[in-house]
N, C-alpha and C positions, 0 to 999 in steps of 0.2 A: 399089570398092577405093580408099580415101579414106586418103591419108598424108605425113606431111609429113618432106622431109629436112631435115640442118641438118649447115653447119660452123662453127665455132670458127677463129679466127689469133686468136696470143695476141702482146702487146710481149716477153716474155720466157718464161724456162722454166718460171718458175712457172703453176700450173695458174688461178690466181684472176686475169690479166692480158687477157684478152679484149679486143683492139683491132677484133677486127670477127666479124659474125655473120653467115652468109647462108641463109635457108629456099627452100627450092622446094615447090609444094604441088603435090598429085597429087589430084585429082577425079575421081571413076568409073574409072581406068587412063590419066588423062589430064594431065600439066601444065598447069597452069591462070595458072604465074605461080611467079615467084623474086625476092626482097628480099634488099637487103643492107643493114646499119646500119654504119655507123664509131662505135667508144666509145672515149672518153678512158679506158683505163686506171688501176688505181691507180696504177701506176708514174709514170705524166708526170713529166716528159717524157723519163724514162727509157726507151729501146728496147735489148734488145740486139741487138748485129750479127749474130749468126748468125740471129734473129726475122728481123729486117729482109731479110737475106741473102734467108730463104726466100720472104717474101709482099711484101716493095718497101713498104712500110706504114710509113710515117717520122710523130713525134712532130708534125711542122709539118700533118702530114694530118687528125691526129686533133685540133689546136686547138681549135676550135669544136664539138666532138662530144659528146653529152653522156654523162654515165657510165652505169654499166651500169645503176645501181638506176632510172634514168628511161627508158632505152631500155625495161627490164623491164619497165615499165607498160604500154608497148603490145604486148609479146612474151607477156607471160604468158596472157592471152587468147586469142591464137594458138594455144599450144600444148598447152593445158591438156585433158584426158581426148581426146589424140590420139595415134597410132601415130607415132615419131617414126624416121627411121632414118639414121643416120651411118655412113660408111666407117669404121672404129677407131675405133667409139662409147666402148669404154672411154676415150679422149683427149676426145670431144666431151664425155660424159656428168661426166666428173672437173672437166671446165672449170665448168660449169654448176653442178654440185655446189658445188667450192670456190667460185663465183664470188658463188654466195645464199649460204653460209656467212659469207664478208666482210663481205657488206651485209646481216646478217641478216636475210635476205627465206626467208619458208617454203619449202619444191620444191613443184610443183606435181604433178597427181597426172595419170602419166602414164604408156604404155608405151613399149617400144625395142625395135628389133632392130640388131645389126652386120652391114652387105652385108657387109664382110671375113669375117666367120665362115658368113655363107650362103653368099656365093660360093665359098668352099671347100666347101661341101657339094653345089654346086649344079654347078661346074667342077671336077672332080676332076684331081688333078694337073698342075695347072701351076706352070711356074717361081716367076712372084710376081702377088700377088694384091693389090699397090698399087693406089691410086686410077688411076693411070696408067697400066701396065702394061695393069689390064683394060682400062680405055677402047680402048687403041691397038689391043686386040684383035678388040673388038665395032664400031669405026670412031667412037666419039663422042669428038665437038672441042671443047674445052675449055682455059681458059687456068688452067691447074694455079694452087693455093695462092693463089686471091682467092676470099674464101667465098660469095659470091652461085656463079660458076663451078663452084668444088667441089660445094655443094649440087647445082647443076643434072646437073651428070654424077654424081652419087651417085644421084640423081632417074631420071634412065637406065638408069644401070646397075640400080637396083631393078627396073625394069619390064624389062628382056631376063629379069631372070631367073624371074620373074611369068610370062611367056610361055612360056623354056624347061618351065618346071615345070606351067603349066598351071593355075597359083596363082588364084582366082578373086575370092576375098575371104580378108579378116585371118585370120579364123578358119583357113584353111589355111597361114594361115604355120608354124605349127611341124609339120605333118605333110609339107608338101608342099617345105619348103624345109630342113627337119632342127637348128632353132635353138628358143629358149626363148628369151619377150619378159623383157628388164628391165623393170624399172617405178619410176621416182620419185613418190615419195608423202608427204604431210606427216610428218615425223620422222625420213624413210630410203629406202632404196632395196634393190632387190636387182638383182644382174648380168645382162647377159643371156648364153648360153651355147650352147653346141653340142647338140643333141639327141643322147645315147646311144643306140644300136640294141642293145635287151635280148641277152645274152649265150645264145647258140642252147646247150641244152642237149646234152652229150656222151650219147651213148647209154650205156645202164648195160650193160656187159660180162656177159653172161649165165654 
């Protein structure tokens, strides 16, 4: 069971503003390791306050960091024809998206799943299914909204639910965890989504 997570903190609301990136890799069912990169944004040295508010990430940290199309150079390698999985991948996935869009750099050719949409299928019924929330539930410690951090406890919380489920390899992920892989591909992408359970037939009234 080989996959790798990843978060996105961006300088502002826009989606193409990526100030830092963090993966964690998962080998056999195992953590192997987690990076983080700081990028100078296109915005510099524009941050907004409420960015800032969330992840502490100020324009003076990111000086020296280099942009995202060089970061990319050693990123894309990384991630290229591997399982990637983000908490509210649609937010991770959008970043990435817009972010090669700007720097017309191709996607690479990849798949996705969102824990927030497994773990709703996986945890039924709970109040909230933030990054946080489950953590405090499942007891993993984590310094929320710095992306090395997030990755790491997204990296966890993947594997509890791997284990509740009984998950063995990728190929079970959509039987075993009830979601459908996104995929980035050169020219496009498609969502990833919730698996539908086929509508049980009404008996025919004799």
């Amino acid at each position: 069971m080989d996959f790798i997570t990843l978060d996105f903190e961006t300088a502002t609301p826009e989606r193409d503003s990526p100030c830092e990136i963090g993966l964690t890799f998962v080998q056999k069912g195992q953590i192997v390791g987690t990076e983080a990169w700081l990028i100078k944004p296109k915005s510099y040295p524009y941050f907004n306050g409420m960015n800032i508010s969330i992840h502490g990430i100020k324009p003076q940290d990111v000086k020296n960091s280099p942009a995202f199309d060089q970061v990319w150079q050693e990123l894309r390698p990384m991630l290229q024809n591997q399982l990637v999985i983000a908490h509210n991948a649609s937010f991770d996935m959008s970043v990435l998206r817009a972010t090669l869009n700007t720097y017309r750099l191709p996607f690479p050719e990849l798949q996705y799943a969102c824990s927030v949409q497994f773990s709703k299928q996986v945890w039924q019924g709970l109040p909230q299914y933030d990054l946080k929330s489950l953590c405090n539930r499942h007891g993993i410690q984590f310094k929320h909204h710095r992306a090395a951090a997030d990755s790491y406890a997204c990296a966890e919380l993947t594997l509890r639910a791997l284990e509740h489920t009984n998950c063995r390899q990728v190929e079970d992920f959509p039987e075993k965890l009830k979601i459908n892989f996104g995929k980035l591909y050169e020219g496009g992408y498609s969502a990833s989504s919730v698996k539908k359970e086929p509508k049980k037939k009404k008996p025919f009234p004799y």
